[in-house]
SEFIZA-3560 file (N, C-alpha, C; in Angstrom, 3 decimals):
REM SEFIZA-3560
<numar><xx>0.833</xx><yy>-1.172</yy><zz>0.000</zz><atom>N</atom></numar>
<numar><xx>0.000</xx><yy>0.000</yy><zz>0.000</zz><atom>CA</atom></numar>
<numar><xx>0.885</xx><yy>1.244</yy><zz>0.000</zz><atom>C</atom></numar>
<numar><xx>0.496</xx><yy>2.317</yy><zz>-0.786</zz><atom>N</atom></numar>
<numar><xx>1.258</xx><yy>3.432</yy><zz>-0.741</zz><atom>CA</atom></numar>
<numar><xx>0.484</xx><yy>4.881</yy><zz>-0.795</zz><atom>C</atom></numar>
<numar><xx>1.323</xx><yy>5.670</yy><zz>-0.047</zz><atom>N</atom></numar>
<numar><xx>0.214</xx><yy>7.018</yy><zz>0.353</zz><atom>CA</atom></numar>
<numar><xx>1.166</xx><yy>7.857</yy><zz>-0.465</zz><atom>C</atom></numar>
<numar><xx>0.510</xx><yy>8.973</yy><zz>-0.412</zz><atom>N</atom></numar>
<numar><xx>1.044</xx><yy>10.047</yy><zz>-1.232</zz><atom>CA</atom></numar>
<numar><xx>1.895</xx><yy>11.141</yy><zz>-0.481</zz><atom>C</atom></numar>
<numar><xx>2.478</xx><yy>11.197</yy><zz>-0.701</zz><atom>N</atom></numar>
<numar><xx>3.777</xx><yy>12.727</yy><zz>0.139</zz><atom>CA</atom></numar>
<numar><xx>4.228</xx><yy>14.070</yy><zz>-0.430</zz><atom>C</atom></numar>
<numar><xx>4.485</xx><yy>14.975</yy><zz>-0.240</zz><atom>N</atom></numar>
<numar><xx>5.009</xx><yy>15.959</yy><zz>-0.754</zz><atom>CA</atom></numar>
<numar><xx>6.269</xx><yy>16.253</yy><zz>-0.174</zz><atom>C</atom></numar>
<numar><xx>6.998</xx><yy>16.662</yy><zz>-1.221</zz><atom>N</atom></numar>
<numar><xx>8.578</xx><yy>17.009</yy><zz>-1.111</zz><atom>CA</atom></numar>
<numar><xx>8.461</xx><yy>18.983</yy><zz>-0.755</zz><atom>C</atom></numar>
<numar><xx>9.617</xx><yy>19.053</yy><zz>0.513</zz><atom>N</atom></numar>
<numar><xx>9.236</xx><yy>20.495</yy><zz>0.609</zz><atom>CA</atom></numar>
<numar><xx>11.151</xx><yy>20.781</yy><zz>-0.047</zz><atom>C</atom></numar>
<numar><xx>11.840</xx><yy>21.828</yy><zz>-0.416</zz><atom>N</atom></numar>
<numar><xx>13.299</xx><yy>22.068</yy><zz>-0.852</zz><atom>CA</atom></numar>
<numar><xx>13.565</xx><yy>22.644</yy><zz>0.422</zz><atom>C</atom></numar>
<numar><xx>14.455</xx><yy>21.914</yy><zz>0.784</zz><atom>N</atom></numar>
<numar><xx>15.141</xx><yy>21.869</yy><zz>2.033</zz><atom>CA</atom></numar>
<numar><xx>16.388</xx><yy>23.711</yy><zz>2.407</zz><atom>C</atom></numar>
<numar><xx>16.441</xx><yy>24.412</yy><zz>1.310</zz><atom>N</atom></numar>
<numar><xx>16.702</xx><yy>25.788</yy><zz>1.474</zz><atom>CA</atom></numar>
<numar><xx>15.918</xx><yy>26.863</yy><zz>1.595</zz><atom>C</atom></numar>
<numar><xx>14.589</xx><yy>26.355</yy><zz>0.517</zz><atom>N</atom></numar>
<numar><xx>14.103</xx><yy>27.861</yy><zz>0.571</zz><atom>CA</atom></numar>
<numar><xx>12.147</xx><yy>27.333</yy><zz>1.260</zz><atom>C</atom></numar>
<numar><xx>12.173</xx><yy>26.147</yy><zz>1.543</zz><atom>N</atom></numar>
<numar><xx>11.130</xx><yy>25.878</yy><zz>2.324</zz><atom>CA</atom></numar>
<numar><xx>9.942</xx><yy>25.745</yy><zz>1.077</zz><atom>C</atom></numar>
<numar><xx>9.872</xx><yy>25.624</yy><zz>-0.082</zz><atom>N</atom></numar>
<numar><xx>9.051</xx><yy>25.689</yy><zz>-0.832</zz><atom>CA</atom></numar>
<numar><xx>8.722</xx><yy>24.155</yy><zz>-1.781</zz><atom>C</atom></numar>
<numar><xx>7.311</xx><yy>24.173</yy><zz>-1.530</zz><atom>N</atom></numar>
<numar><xx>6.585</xx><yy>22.662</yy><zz>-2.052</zz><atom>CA</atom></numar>
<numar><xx>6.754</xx><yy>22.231</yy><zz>-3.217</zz><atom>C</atom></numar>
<numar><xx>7.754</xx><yy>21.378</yy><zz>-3.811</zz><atom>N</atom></numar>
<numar><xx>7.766</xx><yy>21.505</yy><zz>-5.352</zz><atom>CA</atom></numar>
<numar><xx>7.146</xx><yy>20.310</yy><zz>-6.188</zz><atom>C</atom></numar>
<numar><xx>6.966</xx><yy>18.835</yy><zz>-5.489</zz><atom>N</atom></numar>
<numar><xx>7.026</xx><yy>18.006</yy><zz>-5.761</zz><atom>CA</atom></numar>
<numar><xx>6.213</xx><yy>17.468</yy><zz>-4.204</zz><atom>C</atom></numar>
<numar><xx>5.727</xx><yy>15.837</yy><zz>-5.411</zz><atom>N</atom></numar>
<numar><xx>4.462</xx><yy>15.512</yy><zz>-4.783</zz><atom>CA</atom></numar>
<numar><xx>5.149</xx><yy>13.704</yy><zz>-5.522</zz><atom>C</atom></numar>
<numar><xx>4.802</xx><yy>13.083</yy><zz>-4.641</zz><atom>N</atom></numar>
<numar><xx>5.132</xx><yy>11.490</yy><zz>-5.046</zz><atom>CA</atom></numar>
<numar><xx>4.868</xx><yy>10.437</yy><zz>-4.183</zz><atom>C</atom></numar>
<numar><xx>4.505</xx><yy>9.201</yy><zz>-4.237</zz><atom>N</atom></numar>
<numar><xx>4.281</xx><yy>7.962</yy><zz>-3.231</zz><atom>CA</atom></numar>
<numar><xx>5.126</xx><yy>7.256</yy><zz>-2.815</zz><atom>C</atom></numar>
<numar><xx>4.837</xx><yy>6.705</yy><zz>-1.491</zz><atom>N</atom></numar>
<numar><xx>5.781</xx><yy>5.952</yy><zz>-0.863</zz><atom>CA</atom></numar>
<numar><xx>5.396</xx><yy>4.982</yy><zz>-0.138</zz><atom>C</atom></numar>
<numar><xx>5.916</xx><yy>3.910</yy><zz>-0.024</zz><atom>N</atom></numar>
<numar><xx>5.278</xx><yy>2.471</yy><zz>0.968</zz><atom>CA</atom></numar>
<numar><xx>5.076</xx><yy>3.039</yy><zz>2.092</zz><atom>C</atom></numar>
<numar><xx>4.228</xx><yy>2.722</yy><zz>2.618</zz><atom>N</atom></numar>
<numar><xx>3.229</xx><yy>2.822</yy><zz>4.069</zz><atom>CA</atom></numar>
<numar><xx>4.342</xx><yy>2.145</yy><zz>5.155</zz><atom>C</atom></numar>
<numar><xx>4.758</xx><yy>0.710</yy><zz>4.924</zz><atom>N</atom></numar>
<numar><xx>5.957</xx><yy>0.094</yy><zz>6.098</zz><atom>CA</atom></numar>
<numar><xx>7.087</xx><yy>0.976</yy><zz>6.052</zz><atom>C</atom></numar>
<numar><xx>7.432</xx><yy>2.223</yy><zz>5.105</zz><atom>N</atom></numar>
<numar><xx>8.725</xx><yy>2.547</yy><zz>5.428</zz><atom>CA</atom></numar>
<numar><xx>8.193</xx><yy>4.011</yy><zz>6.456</zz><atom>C</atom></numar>
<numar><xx>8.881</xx><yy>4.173</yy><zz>7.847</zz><atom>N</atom></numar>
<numar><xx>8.670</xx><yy>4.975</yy><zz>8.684</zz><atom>CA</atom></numar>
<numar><xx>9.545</xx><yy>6.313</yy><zz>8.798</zz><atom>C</atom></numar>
<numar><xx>10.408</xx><yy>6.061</yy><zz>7.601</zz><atom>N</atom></numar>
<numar><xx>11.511</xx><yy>7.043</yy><zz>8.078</zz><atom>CA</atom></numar>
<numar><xx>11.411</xx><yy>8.193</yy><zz>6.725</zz><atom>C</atom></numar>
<numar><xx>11.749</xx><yy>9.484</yy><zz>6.504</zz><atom>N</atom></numar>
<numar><xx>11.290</xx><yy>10.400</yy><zz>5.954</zz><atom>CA</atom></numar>
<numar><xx>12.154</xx><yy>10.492</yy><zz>4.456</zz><atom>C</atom></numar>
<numar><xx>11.181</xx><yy>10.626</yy><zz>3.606</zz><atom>N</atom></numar>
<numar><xx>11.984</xx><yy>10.758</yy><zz>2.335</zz><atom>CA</atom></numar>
<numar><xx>12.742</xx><yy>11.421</yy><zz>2.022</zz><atom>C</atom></numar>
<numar><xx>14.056</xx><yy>11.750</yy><zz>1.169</zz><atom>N</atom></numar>
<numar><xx>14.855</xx><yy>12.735</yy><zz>0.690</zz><atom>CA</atom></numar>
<numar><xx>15.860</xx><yy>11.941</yy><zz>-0.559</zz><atom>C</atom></numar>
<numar><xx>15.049</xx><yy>13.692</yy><zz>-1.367</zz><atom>N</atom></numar>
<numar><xx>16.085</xx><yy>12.963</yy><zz>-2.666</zz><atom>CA</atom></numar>
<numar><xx>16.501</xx><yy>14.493</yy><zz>-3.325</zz><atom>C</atom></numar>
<numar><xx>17.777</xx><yy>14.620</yy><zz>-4.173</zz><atom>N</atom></numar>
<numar><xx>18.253</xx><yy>15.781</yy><zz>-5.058</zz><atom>CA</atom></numar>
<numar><xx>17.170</xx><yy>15.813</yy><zz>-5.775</zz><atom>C</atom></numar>
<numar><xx>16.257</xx><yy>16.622</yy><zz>-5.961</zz><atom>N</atom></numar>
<numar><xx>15.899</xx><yy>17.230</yy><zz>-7.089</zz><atom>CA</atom></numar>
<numar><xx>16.376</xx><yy>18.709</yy><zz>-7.153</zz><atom>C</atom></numar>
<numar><xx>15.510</xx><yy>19.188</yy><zz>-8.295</zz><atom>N</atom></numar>
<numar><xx>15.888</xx><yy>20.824</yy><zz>-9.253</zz><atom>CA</atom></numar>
<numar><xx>14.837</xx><yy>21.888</yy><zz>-8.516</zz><atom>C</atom></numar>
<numar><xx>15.441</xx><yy>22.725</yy><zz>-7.590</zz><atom>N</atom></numar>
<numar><xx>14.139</xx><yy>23.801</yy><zz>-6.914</zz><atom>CA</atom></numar>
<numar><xx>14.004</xx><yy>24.541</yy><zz>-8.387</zz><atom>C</atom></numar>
<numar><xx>12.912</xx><yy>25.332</yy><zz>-8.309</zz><atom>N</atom></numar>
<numar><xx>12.550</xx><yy>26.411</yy><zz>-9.269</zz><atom>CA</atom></numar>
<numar><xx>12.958</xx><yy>27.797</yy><zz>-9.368</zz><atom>C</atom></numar>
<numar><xx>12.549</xx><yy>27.905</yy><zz>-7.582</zz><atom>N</atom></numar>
<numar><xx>13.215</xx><yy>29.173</yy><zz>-6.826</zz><atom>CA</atom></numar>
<numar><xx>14.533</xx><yy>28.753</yy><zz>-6.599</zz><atom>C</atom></numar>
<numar><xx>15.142</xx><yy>28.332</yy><zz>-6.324</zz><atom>N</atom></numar>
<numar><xx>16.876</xx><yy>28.326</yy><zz>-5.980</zz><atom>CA</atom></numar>
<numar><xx>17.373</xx><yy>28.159</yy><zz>-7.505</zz><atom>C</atom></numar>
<numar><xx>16.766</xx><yy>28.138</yy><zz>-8.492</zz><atom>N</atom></numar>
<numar><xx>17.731</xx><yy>27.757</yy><zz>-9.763</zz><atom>CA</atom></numar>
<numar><xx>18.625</xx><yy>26.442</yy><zz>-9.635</zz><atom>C</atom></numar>
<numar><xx>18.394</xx><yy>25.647</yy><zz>-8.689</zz><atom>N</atom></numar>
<numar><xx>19.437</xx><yy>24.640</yy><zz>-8.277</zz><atom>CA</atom></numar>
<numar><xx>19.233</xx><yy>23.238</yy><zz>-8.042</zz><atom>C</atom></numar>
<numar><xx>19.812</xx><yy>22.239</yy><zz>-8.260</zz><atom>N</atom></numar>
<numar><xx>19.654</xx><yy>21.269</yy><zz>-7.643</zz><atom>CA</atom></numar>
<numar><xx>19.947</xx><yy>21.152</yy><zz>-5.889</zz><atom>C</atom></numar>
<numar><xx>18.403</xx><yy>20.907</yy><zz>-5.018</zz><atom>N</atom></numar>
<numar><xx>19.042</xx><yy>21.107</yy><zz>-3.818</zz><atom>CA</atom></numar>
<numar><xx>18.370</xx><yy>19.645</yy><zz>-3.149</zz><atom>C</atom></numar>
<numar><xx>18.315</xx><yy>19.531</yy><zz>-1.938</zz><atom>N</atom></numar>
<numar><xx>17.865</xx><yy>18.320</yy><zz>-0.987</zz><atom>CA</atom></numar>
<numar><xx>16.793</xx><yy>18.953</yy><zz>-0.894</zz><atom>C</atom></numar>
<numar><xx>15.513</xx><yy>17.320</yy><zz>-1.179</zz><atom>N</atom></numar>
<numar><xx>14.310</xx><yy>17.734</yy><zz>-0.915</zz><atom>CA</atom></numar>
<numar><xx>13.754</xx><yy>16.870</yy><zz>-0.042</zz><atom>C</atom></numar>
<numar><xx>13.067</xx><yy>17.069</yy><zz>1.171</zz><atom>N</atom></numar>
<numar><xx>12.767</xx><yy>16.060</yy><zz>1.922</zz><atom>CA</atom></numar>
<numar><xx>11.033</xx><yy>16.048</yy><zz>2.375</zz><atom>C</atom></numar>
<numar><xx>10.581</xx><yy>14.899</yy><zz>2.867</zz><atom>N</atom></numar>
<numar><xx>9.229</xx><yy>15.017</yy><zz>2.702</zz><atom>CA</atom></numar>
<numar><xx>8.694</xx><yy>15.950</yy><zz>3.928</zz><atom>C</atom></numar>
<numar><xx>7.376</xx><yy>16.281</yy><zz>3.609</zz><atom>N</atom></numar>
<numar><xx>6.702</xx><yy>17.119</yy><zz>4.718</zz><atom>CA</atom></numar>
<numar><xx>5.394</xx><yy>16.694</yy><zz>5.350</zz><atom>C</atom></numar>
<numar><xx>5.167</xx><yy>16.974</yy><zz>6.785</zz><atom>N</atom></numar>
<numar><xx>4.372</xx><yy>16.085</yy><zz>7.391</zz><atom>CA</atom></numar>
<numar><xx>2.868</xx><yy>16.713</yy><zz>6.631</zz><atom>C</atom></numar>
//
């Protein structure tokens, strides 16, 4: 089973990205993507 999450960019605090993840995993997502506002590839991690 998998729920849905949103990625917030870990510099400028802004929601860019939206994606699913297994329900048994408890621990919080983070992956490089491209902010819009930072022009950059930065760390994006999920938000409660």
């Amino acid at each position: 089973m998998t729920k849905k999450v949103v990625l917030a960019c870990s510099e400028c605090n802004s929601r860019n990205y939206s994606t699913t993840k297994s329900t048994s995993n408890h621990e919080r997502l983070e992956t490089k993507k491209f902010c819009k506002v930072c022009n950059e590839h930065t760390m994006h991690r999920e938000t409660k």
